[in-house]
mmJSON file of the N, C-alpha and C atoms, coordinates in Angstrom:
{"data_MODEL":{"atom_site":{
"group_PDB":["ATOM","ATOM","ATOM","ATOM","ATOM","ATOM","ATOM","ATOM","ATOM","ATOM","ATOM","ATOM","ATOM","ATOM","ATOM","ATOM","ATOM","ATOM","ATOM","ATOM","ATOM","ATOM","ATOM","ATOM","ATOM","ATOM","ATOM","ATOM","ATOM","ATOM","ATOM","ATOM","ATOM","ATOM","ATOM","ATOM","ATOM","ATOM","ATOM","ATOM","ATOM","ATOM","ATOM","ATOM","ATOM","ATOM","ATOM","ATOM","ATOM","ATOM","ATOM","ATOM","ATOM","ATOM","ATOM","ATOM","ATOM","ATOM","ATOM","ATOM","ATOM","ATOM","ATOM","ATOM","ATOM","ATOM","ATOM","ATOM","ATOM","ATOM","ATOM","ATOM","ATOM","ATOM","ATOM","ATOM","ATOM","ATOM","ATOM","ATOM","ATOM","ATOM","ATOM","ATOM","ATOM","ATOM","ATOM","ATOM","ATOM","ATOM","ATOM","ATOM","ATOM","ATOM","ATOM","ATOM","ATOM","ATOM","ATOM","ATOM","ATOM","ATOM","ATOM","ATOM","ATOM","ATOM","ATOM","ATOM","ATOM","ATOM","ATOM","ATOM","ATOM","ATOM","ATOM","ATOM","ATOM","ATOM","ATOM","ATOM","ATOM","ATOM","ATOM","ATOM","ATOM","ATOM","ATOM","ATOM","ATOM","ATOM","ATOM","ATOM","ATOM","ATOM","ATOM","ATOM","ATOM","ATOM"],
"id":[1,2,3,4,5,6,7,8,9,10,11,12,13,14,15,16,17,18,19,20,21,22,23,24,25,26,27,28,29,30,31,32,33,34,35,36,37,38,39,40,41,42,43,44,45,46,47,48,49,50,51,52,53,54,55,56,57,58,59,60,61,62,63,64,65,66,67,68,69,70,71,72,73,74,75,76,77,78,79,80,81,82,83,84,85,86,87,88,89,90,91,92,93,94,95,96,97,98,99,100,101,102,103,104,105,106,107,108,109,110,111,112,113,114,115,116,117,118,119,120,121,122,123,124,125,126,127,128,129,130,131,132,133,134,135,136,137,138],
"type_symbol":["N","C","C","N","C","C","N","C","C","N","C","C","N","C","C","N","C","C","N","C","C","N","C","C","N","C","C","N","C","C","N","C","C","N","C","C","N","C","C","N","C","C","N","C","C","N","C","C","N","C","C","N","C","C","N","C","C","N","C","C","N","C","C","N","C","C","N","C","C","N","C","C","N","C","C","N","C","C","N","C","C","N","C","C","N","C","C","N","C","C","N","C","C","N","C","C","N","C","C","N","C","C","N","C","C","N","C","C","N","C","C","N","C","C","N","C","C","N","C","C","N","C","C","N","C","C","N","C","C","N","C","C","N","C","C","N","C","C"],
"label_atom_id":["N","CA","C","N","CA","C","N","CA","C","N","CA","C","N","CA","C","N","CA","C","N","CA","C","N","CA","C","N","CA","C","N","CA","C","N","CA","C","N","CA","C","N","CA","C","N","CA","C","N","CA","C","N","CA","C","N","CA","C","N","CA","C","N","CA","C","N","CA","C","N","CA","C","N","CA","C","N","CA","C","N","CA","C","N","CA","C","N","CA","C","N","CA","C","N","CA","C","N","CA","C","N","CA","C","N","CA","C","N","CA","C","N","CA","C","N","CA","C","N","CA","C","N","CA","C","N","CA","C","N","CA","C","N","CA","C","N","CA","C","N","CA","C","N","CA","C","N","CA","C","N","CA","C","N","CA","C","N","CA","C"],
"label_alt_id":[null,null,null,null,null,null,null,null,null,null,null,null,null,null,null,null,null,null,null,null,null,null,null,null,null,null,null,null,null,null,null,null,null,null,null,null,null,null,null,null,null,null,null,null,null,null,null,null,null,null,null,null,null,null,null,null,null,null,null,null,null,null,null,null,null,null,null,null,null,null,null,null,null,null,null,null,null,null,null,null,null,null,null,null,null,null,null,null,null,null,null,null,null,null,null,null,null,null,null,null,null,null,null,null,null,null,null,null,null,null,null,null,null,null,null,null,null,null,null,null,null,null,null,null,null,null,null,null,null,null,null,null,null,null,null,null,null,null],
"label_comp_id":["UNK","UNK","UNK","UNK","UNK","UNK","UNK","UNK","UNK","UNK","UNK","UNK","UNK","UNK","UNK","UNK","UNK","UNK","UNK","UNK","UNK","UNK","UNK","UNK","UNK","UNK","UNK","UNK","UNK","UNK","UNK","UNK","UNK","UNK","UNK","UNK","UNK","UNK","UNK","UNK","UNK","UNK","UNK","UNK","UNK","UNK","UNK","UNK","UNK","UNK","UNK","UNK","UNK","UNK","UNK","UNK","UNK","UNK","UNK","UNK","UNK","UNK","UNK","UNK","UNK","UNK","UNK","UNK","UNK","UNK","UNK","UNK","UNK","UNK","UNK","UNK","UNK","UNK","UNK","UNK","UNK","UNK","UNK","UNK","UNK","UNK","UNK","UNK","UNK","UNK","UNK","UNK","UNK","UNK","UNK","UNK","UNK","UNK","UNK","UNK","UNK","UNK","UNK","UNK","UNK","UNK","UNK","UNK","UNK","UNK","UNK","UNK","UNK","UNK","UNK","UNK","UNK","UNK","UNK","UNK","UNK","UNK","UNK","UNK","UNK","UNK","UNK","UNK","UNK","UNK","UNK","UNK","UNK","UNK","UNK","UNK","UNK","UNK"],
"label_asym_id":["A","A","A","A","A","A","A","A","A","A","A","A","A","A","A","A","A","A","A","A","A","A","A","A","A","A","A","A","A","A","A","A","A","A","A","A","A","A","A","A","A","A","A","A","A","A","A","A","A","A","A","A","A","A","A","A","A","A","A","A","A","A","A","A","A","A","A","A","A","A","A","A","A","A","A","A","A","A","A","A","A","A","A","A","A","A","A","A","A","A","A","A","A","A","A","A","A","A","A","A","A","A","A","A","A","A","A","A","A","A","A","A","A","A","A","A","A","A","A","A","A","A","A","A","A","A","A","A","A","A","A","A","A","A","A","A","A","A"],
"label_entity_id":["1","1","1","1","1","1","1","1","1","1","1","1","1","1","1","1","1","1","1","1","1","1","1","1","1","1","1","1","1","1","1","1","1","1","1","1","1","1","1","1","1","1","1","1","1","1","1","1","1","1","1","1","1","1","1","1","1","1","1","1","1","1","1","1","1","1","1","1","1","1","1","1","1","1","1","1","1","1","1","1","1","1","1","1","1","1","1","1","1","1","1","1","1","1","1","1","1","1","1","1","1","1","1","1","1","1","1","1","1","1","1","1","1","1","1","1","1","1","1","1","1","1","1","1","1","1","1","1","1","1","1","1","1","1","1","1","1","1"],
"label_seq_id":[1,1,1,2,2,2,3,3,3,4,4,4,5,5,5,6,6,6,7,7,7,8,8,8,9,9,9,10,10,10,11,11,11,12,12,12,13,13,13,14,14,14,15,15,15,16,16,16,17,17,17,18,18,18,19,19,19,20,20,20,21,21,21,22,22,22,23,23,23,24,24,24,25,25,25,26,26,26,27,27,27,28,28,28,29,29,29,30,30,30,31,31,31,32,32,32,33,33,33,34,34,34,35,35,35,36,36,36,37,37,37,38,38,38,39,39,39,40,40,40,41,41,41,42,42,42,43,43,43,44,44,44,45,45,45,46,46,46],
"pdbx_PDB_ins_code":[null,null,null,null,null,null,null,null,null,null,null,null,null,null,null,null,null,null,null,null,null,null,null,null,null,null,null,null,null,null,null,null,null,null,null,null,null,null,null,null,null,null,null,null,null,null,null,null,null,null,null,null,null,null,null,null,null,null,null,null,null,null,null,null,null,null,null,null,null,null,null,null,null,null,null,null,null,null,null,null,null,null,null,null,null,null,null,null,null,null,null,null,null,null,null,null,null,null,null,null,null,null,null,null,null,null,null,null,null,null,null,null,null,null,null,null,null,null,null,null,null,null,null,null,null,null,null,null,null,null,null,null,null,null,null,null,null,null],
"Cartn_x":[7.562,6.976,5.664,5.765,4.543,2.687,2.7,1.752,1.774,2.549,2.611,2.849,2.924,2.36,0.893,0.355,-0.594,-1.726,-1.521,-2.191,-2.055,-0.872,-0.834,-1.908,-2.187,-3.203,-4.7,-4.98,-6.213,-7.155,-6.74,-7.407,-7.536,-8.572,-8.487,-7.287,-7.083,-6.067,-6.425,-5.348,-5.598,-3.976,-4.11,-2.521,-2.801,-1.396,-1.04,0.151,0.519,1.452,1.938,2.938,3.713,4.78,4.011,5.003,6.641,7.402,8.867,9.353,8.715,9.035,9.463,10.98,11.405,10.914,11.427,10.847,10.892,9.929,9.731,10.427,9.574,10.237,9.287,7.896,6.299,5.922,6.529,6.462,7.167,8.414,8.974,9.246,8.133,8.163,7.132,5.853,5.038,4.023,4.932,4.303,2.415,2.139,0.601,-0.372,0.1,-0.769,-0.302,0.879,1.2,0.193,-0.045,-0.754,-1.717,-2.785,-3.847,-4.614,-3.803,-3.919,-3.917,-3.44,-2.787,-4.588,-4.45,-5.667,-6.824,-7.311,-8.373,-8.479,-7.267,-7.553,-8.23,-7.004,-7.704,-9.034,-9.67,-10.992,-12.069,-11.535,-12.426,-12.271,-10.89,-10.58,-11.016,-10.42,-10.046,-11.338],
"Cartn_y":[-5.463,-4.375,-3.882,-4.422,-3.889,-4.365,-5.394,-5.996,-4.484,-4.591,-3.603,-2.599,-2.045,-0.055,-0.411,-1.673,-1.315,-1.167,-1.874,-2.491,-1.151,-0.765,0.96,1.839,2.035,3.219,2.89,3.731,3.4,4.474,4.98,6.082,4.969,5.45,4.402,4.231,2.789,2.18,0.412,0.384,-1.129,-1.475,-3.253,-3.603,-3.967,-3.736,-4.09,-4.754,-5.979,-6.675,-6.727,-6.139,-6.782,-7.695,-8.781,-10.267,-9.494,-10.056,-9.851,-8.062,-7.467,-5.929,-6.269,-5.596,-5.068,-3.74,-3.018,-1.713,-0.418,0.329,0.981,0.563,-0.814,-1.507,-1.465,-1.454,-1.847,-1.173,0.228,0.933,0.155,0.356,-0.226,-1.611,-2.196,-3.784,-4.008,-3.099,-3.175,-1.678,-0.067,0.76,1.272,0.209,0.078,-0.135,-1.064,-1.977,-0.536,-0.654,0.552,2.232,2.646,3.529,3.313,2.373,2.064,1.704,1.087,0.67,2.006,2.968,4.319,5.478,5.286,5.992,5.153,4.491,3.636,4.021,3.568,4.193,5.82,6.285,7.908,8.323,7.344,7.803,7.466,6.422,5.999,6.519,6.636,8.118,9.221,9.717,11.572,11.9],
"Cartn_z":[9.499,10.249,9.648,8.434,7.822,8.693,9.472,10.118,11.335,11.892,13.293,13.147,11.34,11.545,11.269,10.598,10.094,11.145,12.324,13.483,14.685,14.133,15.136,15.02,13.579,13.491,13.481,13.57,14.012,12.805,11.662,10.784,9.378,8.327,7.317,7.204,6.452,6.019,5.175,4.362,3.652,3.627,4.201,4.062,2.838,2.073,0.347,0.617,0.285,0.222,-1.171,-2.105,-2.952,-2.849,-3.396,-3.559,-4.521,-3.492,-4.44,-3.827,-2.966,-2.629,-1.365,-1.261,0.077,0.257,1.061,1.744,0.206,0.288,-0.715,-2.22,-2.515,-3.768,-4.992,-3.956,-4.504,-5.742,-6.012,-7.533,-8.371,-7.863,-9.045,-9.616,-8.695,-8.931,-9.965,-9.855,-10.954,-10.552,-11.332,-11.039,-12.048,-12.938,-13.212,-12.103,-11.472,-10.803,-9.326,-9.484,-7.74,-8.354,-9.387,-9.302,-9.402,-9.758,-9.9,-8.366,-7.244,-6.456,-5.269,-5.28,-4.738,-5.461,-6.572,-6.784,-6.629,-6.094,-5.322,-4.024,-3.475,-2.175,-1.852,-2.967,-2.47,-2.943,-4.106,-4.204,-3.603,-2.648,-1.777,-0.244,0.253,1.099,1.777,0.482,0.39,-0.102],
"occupancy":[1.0,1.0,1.0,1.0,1.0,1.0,1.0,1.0,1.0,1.0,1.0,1.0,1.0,1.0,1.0,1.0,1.0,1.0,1.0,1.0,1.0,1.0,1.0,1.0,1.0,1.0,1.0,1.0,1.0,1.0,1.0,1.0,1.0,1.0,1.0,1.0,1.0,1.0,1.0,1.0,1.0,1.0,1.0,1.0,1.0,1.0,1.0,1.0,1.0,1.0,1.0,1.0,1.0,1.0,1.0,1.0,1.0,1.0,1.0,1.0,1.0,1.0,1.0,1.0,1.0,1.0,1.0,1.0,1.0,1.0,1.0,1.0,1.0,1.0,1.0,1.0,1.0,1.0,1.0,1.0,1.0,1.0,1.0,1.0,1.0,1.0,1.0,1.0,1.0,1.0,1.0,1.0,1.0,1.0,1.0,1.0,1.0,1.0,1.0,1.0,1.0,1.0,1.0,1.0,1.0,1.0,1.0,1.0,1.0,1.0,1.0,1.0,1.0,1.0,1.0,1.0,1.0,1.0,1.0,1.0,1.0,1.0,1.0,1.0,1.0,1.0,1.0,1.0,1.0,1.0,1.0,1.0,1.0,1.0,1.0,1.0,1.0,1.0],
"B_iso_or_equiv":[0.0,0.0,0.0,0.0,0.0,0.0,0.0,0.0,0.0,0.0,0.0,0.0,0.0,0.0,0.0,0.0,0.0,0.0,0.0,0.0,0.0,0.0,0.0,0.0,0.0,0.0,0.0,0.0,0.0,0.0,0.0,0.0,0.0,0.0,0.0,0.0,0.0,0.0,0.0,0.0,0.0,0.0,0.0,0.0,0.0,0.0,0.0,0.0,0.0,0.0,0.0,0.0,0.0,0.0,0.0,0.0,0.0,0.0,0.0,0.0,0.0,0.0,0.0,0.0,0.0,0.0,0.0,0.0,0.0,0.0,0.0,0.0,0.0,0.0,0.0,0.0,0.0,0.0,0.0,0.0,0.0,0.0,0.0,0.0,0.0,0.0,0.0,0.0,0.0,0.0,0.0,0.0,0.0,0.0,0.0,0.0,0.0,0.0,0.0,0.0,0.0,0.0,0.0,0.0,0.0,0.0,0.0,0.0,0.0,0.0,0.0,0.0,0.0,0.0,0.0,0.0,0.0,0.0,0.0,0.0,0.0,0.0,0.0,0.0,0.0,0.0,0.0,0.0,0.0,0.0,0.0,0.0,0.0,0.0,0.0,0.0,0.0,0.0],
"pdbx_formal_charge":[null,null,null,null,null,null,null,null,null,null,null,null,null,null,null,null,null,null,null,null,null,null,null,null,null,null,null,null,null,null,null,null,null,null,null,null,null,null,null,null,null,null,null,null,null,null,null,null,null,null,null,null,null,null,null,null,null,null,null,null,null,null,null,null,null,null,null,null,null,null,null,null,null,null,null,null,null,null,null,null,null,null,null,null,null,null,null,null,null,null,null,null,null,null,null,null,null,null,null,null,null,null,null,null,null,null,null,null,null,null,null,null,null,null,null,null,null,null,null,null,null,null,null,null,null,null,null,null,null,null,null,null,null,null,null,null,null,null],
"auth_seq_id":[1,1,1,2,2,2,3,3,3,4,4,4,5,5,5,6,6,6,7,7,7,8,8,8,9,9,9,10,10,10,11,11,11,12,12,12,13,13,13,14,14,14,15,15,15,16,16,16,17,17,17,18,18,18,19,19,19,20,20,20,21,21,21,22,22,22,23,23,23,24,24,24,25,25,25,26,26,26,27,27,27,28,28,28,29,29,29,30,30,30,31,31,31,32,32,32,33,33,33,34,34,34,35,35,35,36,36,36,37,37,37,38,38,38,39,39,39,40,40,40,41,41,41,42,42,42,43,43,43,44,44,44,45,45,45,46,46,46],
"auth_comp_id":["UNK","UNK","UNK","UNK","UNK","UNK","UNK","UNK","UNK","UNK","UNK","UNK","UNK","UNK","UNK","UNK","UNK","UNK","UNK","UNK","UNK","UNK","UNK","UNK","UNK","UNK","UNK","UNK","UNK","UNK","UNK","UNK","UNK","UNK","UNK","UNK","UNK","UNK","UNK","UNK","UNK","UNK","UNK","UNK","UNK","UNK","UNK","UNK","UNK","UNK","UNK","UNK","UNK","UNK","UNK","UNK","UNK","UNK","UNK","UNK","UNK","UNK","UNK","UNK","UNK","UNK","UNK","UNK","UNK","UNK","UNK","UNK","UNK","UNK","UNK","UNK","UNK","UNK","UNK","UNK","UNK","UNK","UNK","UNK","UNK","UNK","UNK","UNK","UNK","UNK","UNK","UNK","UNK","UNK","UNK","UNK","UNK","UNK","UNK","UNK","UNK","UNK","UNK","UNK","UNK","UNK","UNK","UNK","UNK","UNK","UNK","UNK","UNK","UNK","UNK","UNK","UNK","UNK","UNK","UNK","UNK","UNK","UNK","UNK","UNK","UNK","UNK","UNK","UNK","UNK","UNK","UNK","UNK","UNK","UNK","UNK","UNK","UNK"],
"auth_asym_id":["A","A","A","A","A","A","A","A","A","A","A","A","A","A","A","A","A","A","A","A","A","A","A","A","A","A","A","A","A","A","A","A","A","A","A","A","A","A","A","A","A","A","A","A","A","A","A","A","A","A","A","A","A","A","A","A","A","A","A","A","A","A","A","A","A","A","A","A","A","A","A","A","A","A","A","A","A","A","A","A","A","A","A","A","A","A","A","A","A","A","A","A","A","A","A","A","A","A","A","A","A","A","A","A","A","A","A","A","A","A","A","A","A","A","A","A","A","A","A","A","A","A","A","A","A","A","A","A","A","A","A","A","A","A","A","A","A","A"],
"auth_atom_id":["N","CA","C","N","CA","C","N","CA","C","N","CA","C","N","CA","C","N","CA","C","N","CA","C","N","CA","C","N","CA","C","N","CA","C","N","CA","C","N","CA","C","N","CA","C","N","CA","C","N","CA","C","N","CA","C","N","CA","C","N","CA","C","N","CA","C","N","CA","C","N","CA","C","N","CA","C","N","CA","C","N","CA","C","N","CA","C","N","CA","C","N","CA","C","N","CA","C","N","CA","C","N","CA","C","N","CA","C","N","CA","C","N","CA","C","N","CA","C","N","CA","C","N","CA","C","N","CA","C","N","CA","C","N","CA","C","N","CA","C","N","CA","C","N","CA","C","N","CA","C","N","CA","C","N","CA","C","N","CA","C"],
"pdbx_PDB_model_num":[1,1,1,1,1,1,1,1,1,1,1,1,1,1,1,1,1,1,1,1,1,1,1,1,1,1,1,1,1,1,1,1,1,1,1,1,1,1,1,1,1,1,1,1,1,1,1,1,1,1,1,1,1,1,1,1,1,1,1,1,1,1,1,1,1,1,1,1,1,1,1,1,1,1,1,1,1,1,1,1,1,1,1,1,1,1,1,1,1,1,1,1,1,1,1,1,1,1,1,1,1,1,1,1,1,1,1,1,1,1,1,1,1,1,1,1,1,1,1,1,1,1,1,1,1,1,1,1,1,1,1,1,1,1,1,1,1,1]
}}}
């Protein structure tokens, strides 16, 4: 589902795929790389 929320909205957005993450897995699969990736977005954003 991740293709067809991303394709719904229409406001910024970036698809992030973590290899090896089911649904809200992506922190704790590798939360360096998940906060590093989370504060990018918002400084480019917000």
């Amino acid at each position: 589902m991740a293709l067809e929320n991303y394709q719904a909205s229409d406001s910024e957005k970036e698809l992030w795929i973590v290899k090896d993450a089911s649904h809200a897995e992506s922190f704790w699969i590798d939360p360096d790389e998940y906060k590093e990736h989370i504060t990018k977005f918002l400084e480019k954003y917000y």
